[in-house]
VOBA-1610 file (N, C-alpha, C; in pm, whole numbers, padded with zeros to 5 digits, always signed):
BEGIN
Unk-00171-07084+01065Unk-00060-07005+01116Unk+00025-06948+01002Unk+00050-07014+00894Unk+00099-06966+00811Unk+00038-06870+00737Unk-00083-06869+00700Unk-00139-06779+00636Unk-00127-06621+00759Unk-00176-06703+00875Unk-00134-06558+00963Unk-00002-06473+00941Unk+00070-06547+00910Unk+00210-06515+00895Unk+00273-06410+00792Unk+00154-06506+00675Unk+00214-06403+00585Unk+00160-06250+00606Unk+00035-06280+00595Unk-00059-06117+00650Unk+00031-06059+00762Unk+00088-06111+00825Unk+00171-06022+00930Unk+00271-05938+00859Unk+00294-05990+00754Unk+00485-06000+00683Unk+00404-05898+00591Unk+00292-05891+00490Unk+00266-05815+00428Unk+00219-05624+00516Unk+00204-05705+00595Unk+00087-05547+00661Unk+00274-05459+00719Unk+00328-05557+00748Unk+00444-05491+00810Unk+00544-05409+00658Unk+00545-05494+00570Unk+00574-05457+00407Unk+00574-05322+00396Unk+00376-05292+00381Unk+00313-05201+00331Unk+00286-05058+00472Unk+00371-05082+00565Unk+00361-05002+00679Unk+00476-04880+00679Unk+00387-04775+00666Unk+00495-04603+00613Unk+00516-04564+00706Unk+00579-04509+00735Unk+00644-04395+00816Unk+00546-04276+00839Unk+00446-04196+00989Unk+00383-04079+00914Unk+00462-04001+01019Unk+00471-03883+00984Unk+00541-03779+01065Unk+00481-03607+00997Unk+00422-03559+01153Unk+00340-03439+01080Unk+00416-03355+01051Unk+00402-03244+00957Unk+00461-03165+00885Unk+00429-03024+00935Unk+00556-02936+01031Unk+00496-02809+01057Unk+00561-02674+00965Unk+00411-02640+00948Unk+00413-02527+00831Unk+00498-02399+00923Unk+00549-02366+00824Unk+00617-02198+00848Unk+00585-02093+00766Unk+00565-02005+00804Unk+00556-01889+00725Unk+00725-01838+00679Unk+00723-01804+00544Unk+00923-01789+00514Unk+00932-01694+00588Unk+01065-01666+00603Unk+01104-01470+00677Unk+01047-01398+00619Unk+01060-01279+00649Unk+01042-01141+00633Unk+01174-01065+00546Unk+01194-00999+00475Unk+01283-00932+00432Unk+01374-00832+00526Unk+01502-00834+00495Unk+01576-00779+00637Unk+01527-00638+00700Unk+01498-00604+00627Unk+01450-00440+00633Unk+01309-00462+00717Unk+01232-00502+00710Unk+01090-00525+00744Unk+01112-00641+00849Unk+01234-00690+00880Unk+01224-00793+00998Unk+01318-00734+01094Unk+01373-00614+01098Unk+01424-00529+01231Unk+01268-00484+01292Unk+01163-00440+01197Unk+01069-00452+01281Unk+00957-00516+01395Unk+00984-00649+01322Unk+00945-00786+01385Unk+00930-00794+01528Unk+00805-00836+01600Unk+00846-00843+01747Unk+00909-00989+01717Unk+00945-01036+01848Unk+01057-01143+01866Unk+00952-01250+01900Unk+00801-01267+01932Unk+00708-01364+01970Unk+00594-01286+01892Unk+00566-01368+01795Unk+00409-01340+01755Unk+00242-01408+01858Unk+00241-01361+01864Unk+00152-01441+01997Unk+00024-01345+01940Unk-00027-01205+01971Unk-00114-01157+01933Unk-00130-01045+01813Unk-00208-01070+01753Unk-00192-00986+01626Unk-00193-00850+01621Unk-00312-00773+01729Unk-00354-00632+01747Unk-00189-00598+01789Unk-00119-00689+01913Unk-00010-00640+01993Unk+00097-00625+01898Unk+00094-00760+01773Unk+00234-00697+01697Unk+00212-00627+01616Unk+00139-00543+01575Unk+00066-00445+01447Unk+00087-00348+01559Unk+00054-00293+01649Unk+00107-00246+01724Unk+00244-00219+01721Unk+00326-00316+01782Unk+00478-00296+01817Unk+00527-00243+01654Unk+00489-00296+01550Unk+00539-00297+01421Unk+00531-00133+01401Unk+00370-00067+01460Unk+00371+00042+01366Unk+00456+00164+01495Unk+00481+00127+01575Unk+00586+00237+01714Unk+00700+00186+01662Unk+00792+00074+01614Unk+00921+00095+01583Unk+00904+00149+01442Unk+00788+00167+01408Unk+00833+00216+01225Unk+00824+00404+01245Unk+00774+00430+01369Unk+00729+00521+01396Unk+00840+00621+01498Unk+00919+00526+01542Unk+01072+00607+01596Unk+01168+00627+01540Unk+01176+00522+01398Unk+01250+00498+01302Unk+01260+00683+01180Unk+01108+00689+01205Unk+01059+00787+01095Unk+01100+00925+01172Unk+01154+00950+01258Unk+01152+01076+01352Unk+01212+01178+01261Unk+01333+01143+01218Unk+01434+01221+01125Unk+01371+01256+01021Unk+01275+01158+00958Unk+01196+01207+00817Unk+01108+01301+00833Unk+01059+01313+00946Unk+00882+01412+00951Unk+01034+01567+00983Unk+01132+01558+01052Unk+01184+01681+01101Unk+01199+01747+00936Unk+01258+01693+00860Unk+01315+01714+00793Unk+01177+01746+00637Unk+01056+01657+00621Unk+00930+01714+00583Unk+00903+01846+00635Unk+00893+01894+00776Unk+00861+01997+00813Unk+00973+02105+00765Unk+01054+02106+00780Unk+01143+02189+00716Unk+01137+02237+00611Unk+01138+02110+00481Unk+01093+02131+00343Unk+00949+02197+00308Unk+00875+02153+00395Unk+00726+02240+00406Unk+00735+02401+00411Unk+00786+02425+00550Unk+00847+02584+00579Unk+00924+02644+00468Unk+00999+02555+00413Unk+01074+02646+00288Unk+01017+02697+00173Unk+00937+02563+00146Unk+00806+02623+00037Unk+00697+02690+00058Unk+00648+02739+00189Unk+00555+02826+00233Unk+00648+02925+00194Unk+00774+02964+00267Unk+00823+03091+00272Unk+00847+03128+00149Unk+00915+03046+00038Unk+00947+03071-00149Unk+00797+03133-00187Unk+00680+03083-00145Unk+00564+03124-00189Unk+00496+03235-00104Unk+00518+03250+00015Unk+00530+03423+00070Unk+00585+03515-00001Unk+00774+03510-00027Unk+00816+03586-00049Unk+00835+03597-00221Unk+00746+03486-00295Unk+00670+03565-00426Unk+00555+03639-00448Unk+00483+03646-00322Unk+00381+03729-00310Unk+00441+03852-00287Unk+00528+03890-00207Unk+00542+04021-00169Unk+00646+04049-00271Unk+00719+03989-00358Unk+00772+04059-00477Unk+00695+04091-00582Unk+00579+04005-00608Unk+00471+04063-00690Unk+00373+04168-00646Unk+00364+04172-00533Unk+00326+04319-00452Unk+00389+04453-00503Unk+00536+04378-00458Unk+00608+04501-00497Unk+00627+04598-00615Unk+00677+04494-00698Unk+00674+04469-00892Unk+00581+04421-00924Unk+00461+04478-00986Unk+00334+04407-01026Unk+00404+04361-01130Unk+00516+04443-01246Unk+00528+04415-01380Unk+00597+04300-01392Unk+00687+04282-01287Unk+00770+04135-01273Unk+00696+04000-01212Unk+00538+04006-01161Unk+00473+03926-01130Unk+00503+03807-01204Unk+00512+03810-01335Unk+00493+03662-01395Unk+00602+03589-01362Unk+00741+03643-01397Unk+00868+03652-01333Unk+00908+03552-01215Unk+00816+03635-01103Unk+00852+03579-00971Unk+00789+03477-00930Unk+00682+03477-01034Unk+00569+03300-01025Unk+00629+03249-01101Unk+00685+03270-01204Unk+00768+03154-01245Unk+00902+03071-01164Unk+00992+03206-01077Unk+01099+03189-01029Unk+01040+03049-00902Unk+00994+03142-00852Unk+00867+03055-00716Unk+00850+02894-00758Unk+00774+02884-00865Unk+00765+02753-00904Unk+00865+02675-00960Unk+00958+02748-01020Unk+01102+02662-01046Unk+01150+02606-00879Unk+01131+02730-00830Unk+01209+02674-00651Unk+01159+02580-00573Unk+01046+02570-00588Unk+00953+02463-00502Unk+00970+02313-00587Unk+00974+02358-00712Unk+01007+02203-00763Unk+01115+02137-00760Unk+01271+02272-00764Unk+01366+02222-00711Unk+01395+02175-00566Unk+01319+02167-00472Unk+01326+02171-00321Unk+01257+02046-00329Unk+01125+02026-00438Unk+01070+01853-00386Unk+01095+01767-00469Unk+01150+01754-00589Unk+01147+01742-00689Unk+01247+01586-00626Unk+01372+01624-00579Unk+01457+01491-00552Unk+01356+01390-00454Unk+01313+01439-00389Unk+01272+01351-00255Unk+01157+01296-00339Unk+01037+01351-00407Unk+00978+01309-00517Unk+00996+01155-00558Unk+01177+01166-00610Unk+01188+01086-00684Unk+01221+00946-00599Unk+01267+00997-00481Unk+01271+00886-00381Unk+01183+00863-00329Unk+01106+00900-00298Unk+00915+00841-00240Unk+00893+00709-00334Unk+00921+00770-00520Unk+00845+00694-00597Unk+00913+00556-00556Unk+01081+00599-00591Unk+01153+00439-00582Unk+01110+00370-00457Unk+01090+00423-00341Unk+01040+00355-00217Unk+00975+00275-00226Unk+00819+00390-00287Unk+00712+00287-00296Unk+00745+00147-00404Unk+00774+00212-00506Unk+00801+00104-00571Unk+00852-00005-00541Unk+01016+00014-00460Unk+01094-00116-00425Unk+00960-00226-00304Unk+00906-00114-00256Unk+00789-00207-00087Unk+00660-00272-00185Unk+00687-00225-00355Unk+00561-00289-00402Unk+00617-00467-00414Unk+00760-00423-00501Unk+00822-00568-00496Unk+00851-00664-00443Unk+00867-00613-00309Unk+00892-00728-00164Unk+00766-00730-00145Unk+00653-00675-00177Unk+00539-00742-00093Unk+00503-00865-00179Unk+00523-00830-00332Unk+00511-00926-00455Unk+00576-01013-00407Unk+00693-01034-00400Unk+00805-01137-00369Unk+00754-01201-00247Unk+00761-01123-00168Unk+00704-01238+00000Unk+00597-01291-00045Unk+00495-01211-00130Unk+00364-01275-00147Unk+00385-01429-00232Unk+00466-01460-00312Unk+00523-01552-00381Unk+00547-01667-00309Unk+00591-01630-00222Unk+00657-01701-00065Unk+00567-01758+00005Unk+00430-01678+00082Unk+00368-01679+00139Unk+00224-01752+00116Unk+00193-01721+00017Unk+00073-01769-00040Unk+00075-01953-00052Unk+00184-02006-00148Unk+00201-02102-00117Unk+00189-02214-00014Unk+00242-02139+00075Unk+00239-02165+00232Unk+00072-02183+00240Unk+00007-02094+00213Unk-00099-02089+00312Unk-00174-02180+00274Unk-00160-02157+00117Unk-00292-02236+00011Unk-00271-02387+00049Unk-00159-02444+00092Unk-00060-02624+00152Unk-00178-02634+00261Unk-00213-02500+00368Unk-00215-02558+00531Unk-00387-02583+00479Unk-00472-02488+00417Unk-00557-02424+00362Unk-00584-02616+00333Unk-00560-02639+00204Unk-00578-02801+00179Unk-00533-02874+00185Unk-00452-02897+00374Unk-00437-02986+00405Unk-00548-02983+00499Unk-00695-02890+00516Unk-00744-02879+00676Unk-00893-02911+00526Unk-00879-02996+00387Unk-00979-03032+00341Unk-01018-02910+00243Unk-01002-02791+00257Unk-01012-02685+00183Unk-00956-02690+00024Unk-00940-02787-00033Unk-00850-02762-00210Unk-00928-02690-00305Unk-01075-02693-00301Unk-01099-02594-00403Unk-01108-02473-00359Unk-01122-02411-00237Unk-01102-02311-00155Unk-00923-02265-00170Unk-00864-02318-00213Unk-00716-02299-00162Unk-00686-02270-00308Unk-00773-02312-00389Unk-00718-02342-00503Unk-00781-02192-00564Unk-00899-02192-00537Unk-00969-02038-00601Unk-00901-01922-00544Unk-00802-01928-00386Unk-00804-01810-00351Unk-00615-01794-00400Unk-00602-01910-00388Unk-00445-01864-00427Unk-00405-01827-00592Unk-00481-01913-00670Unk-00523-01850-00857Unk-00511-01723-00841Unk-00625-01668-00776Unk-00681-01537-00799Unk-00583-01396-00715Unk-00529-01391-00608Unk-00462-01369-00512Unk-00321-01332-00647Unk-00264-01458-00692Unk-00154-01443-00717Unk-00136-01341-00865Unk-00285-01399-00948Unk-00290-01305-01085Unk-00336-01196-01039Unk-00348-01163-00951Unk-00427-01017-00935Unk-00291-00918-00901Unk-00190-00999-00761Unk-00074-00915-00733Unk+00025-00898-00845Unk+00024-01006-00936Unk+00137-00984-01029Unk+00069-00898-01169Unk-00061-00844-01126Unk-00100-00799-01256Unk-00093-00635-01177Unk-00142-00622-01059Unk-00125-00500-00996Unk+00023-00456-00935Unk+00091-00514-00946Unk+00230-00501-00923Unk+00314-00501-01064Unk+00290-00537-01157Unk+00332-00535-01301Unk+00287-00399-01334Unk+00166-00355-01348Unk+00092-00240-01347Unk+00154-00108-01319Unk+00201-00126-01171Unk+00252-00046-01072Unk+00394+00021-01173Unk+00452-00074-01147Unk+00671-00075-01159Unk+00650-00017-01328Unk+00553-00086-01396Unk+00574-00105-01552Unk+00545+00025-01626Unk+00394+00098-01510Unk+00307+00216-01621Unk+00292+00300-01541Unk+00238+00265-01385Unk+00196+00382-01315Unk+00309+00489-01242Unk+00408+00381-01238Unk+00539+00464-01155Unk+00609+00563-01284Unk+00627+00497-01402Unk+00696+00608-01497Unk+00573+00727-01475Unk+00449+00712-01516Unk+00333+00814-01541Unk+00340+00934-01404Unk+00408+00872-01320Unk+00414+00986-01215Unk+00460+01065-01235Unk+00592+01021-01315Unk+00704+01174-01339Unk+00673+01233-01466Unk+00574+01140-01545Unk+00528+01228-01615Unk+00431+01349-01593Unk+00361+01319-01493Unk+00229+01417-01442Unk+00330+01515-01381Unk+00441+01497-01275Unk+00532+01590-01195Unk+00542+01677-01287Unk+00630+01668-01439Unk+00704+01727-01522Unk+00583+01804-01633Unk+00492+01744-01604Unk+00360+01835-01686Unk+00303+01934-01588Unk+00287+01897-01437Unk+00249+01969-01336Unk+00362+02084-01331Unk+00498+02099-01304Unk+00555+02169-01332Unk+00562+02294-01467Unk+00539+02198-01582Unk+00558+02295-01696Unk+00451+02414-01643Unk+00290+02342-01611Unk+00211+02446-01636Unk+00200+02504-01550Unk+00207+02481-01432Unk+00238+02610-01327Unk+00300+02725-01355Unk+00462+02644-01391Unk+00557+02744-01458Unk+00478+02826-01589Unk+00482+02764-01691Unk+00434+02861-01799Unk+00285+02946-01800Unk+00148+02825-01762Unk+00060+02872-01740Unk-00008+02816-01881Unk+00064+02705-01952Unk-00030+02657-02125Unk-00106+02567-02053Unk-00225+02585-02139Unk-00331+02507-02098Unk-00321+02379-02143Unk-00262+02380-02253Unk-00214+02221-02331Unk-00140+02117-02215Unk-00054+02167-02116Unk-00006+02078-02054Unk-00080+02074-01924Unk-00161+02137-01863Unk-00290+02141-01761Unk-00350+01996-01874Unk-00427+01977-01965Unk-00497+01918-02026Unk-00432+01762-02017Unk-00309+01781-02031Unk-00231+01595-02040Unk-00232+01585-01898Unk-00195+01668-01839Unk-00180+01637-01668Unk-00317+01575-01591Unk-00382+01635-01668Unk-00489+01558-01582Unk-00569+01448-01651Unk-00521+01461-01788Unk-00540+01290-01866Unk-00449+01181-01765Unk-00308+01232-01734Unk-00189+01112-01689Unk-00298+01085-01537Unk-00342+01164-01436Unk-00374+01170-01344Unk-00512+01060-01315Unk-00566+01077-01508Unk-00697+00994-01458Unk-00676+00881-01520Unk-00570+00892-01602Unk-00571+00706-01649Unk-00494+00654-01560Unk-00386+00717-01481Unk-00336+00603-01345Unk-00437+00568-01255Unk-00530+00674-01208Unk-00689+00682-01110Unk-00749+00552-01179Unk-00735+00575-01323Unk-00865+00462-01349Unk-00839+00304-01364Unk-00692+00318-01378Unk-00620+00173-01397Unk-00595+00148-01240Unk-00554+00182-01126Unk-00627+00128-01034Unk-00739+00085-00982Unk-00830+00186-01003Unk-00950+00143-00965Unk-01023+00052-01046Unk-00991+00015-01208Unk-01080-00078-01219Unk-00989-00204-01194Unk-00870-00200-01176Unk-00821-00382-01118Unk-00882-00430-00973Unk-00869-00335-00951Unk-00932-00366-00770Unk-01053-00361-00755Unk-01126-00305-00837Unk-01297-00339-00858Unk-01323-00499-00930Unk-01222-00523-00994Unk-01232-00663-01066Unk-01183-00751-00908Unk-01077-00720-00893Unk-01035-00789-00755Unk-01148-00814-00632Unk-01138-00752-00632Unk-01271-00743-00507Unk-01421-00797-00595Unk-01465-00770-00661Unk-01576-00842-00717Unk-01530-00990-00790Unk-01393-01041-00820Unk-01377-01173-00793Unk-01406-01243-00676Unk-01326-01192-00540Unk-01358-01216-00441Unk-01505-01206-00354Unk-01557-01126-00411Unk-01721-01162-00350Unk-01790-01253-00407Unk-01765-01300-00592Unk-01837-01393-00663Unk-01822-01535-00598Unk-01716-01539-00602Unk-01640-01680-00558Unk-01675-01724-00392Unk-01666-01604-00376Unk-01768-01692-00215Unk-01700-01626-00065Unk-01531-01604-00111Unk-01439-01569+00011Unk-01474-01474+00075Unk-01525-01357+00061Unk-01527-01271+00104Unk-01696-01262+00165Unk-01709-01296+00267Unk-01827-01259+00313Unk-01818-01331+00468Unk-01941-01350+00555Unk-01921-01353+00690Unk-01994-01289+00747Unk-02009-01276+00884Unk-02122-01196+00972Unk-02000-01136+01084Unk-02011-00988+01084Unk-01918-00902+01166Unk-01965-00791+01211Unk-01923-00770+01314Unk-01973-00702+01380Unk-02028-00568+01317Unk-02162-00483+01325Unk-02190-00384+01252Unk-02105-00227+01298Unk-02076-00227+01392Unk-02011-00119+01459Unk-01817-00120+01426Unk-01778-00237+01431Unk-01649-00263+01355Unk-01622-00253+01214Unk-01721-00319+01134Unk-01716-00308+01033Unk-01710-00168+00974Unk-01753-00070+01033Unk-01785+00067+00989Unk-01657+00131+01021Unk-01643+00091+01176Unk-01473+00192+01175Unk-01404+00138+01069Unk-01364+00008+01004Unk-01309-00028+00977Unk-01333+00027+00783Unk-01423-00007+00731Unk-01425+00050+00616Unk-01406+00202+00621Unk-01440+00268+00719Unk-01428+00452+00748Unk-01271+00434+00753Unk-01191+00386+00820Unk-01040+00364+00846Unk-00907+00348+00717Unk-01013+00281+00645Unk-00954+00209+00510Unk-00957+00342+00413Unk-01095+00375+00424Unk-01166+00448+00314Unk-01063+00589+00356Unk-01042+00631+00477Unk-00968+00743+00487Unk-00807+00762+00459Unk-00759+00650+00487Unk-00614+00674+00484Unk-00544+00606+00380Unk-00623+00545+00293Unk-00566+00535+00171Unk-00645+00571+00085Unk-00548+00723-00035Unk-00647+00816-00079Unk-00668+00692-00197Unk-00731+00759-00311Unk-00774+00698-00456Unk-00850+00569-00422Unk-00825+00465-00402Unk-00872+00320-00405Unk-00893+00306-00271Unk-00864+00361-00144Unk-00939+00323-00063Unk-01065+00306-00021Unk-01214+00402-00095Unk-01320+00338-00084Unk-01385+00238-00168Unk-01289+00160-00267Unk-01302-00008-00314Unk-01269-00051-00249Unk-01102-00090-00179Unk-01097-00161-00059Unk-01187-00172+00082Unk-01240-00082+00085Unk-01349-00093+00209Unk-01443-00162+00206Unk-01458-00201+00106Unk-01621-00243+00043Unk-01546-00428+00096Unk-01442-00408+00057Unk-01430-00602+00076Unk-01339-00611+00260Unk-01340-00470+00304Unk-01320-00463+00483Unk-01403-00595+00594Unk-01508-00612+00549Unk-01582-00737+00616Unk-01489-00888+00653Unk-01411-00917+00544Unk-01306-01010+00556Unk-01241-00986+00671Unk-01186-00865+00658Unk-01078-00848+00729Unk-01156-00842+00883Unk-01244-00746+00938Unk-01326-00740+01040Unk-01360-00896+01121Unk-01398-01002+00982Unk-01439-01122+01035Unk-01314-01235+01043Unk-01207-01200+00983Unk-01116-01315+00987Unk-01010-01260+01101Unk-01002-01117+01133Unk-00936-01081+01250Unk-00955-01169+01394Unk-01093-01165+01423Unk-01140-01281+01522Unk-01078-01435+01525Unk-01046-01489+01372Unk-01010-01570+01354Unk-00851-01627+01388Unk-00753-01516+01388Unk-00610-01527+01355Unk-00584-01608+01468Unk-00564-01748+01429Unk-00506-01821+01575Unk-00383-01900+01528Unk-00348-01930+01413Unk-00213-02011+01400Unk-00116-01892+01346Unk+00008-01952+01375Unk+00095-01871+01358Unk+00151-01814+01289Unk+00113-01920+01126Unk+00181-01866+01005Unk+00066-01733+00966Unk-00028-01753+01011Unk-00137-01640+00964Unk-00067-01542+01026Unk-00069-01548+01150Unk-00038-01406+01195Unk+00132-01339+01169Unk+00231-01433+01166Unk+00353-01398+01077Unk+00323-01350+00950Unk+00255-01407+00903Unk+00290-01364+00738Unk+00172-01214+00700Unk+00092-01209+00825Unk+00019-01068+00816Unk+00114-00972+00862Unk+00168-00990+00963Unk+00269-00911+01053Unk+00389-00854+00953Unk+00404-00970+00838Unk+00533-00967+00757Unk+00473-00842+00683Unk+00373-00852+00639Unk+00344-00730+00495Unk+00298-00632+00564Unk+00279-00600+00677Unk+00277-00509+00729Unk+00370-00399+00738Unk+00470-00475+00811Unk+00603-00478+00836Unk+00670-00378+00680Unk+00658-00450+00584Unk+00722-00446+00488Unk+00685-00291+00409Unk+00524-00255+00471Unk+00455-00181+00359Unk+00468-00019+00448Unk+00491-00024+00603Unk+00466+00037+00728Unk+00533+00203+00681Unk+00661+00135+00647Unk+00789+00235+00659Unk+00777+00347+00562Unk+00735+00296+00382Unk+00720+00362+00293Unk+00617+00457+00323Unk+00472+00383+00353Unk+00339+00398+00381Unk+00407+00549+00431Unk+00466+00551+00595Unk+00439+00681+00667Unk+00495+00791+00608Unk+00634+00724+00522Unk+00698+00857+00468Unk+00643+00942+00369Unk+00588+00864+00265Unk+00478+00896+00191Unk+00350+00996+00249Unk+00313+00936+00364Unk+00183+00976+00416Unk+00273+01098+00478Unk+00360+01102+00528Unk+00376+01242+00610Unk+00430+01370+00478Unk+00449+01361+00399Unk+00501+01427+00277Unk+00373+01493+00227Unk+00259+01385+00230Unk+00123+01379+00139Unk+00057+01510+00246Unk+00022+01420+00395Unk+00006+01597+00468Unk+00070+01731+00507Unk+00190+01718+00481Unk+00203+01866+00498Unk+00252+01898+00341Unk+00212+01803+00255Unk+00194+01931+00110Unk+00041+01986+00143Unk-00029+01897+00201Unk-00186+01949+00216Unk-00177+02040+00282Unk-00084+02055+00371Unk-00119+02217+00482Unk-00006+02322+00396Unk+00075+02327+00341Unk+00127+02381+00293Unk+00057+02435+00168Unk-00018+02336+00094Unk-00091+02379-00026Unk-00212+02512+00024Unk-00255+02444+00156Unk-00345+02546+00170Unk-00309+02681+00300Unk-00177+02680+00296Unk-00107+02852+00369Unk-00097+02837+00215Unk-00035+02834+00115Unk-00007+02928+00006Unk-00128+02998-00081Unk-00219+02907-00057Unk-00324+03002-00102Unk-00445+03066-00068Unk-00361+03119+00098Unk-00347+03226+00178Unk-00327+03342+00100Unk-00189+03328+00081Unk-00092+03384+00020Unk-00148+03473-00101Unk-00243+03419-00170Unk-00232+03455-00325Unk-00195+03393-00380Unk-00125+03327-00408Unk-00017+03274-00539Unk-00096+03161-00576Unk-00152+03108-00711Unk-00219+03026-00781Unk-00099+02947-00797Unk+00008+02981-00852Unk+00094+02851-00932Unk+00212+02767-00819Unk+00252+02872-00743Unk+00311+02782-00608Unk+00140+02704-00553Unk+00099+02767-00505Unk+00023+02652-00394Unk-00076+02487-00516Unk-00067+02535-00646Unk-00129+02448-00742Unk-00021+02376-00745Unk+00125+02367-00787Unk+00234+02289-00772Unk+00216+02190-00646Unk+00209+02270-00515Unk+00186+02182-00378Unk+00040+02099-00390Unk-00032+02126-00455Unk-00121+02029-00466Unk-00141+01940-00587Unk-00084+01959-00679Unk-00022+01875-00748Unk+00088+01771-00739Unk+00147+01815-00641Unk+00267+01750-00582Unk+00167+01638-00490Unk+00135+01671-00401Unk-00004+01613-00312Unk-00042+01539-00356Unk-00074+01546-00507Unk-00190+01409-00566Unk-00101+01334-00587Unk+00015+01365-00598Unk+00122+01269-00685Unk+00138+01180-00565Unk+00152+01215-00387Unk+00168+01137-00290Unk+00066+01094-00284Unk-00094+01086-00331Unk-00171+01033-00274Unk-00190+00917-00365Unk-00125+00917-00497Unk-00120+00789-00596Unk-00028+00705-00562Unk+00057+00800-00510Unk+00126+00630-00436Unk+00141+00574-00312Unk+00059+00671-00241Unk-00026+00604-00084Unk-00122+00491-00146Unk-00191+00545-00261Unk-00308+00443-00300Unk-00245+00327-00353Unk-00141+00346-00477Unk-00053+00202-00498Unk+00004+00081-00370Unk+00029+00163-00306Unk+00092+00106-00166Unk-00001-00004-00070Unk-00078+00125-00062Unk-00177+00059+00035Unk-00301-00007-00081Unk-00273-00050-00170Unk-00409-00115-00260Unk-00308-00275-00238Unk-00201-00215-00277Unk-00128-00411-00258Unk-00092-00458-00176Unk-00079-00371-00041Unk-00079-00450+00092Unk-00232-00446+00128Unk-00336-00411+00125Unk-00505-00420+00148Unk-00528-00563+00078Unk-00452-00559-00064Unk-00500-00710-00129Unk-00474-00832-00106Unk-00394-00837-00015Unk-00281-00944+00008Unk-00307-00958+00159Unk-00369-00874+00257Unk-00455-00872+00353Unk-00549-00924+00357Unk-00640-00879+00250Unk-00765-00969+00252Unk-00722-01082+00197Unk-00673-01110+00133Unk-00650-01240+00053Unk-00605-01357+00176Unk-00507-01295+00270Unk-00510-01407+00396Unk-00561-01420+00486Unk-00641-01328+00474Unk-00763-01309+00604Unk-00853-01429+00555Unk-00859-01442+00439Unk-00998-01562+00364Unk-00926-01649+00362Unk-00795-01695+00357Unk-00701-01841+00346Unk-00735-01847+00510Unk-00726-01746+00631Unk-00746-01804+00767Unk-00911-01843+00773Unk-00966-01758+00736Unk-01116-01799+00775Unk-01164-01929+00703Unk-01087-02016+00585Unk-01131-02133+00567Unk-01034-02232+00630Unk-00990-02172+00723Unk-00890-02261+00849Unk-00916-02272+00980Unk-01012-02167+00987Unk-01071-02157+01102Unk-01188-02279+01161
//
């Protein structure tokens, strides 16, 4: 009895406390959590709700794109018909023309860039937040070298493509603007020549991080799965279209996303997808609606005649489509990246 006794006295000693631990995904940033539905329950439904309030929100911006569109069609009409008029003042009125159109986009320009830029940082920042989170639930469900390879890689990739972004590619924009401008305006071939150097070393410094990114992620194992063949296709066609520059690298690692969509059943997954959504939605459209009607505008002006207005509008154009591609390359990465933290939770 005594010996029973003590074994009683010890087991009671060495007896812990367990109490399970429920994971959260952190908030959302205030701006990106007026979008928030109020119950995450299904993912298609709040990607949904997310992209109609970002989309009533934007009403004032597209009125006010269209406007700015019409003004620069008409500056580039009515330098055609003054160079009609005055052949001898032609150079004149293509110069005047292209001073006007750059003064008309030139501010909003500069606010697109800061946009994108500030939605690159909160996605960085939540991602900081978030990842953590996942990589905990990730190896607590037995997953640690899985949790461990995807959150490493995940985190050096956003802070190297987000460093990238703020540090080289966002100044290089206004450099290409202000070279795109000169040569329209003047017509030297010397600054045509840097403009499209600035144009291809930002092109190429995206595309090869995200070719490294994505071919980390296929080496290592995350990215793969069996999905549907008919989804998979809208879905890389989807990717590949609406985000210009780097969207047909991101498509290539679309299979994740196709196969871990099926998957989204706990909550922090689908919050913290919902969150960068949320976060990336708002910039994304303003950007994107700027990016198409310089495209329809680029091409009434050269309707028109005029080489150096409608080359400005499509120069202007590429400049929105580099930072549709910045945008949407670090919310695509950070997508897939939790699509593969759910599918080794699944």
């Amino acid at each position: 009895m005594k010996t029973i006794g003590i074994l009683i006295c010890l087991v009671l000693l060495f007896c812990q406390p367990v109490q399970a631990q429920q994971i959260q995904a952190p908030e959302a940033p205030d701006e990106a959590a007026e979008l928030m539905p109020e119950e995450q329950d299904s993912f298609a439904r709040d990607l949904w709700y997310v992209l109609c309030a970002a989309l009533k929100k934007l009403e004032p911006e597209l009125v006010y794109s269209i406007k700015l569109c019409l003004a620069a069609v008409c500056t580039s009409l009515l330098v055609c018909l003054a160079g009609a008029l005055h052949s001898s003042a032609k150079t004149v009125t293509e110069l005047v023309g292209t001073v006007a159109i750059a003064v008309l986009y030139l501010k909003d320009a500069g606010l697109l860039i800061r946009g994108a830029t500030d939605a690159i940082s909160q996605l960085s920042d939540y991602a900081k937040l978030l990842l953590p989170v996942m990589g905990s639930a990730l190896a607590a469900q037995g997953g640690v070298t899985s949790s461990t390879t995807l959150y490493t890689g995940t985190a050096v990739f956003d802070a190297l493509l987000s460093g990238l972004i703020s540090k080289l590619i966002s100044p290089m924009i206004y450099i290409f603007l202000a070279l795109s401008i000169g040569y329209r305006a003047l017509g030297d071939q010397m600054l045509d020549k840097f403009q499209r150097f600035i144009k291809w070393a930002m092109t190429w410094c995206l595309k090869t991080l995200l070719y490294v990114f994505t071919g980390y992620m296929t080496i290592t194992g995350v990215v793969s799965g069996t999905a549907d063949q008919a989804a998979l296709k809208a879905t890389k066609l989807t990717i590949s279209g609406m985000v210009p520059v780097v969207g047909s690298i991101l498509s290539d690692a679309s299979e994740a996303v196709v196969v871990g969509a099926g998957a989204v059943k706990n909550a922090v997954g689908i919050y913290g997808l919902v969150a960068i959504f949320a976060i990336a939605v708002s910039p994304f459209l303003k950007i994107g609606i700027h990016y198409l009607l310089l495209k329809i505008g680029c091409a009434l002006c050269s309707v028109f005649g005029s080489k150096s207005t409608s080359g400005l509008m499509e120069d202007l154009s590429s400049a929105m489509g580099l930072l549709l591609g910045m945008t949407g390359a670090v919310c695509l990465m950070l997508t897939i990246s939790l699509v593969c933290f759910m599918k080794g939770m699944s």
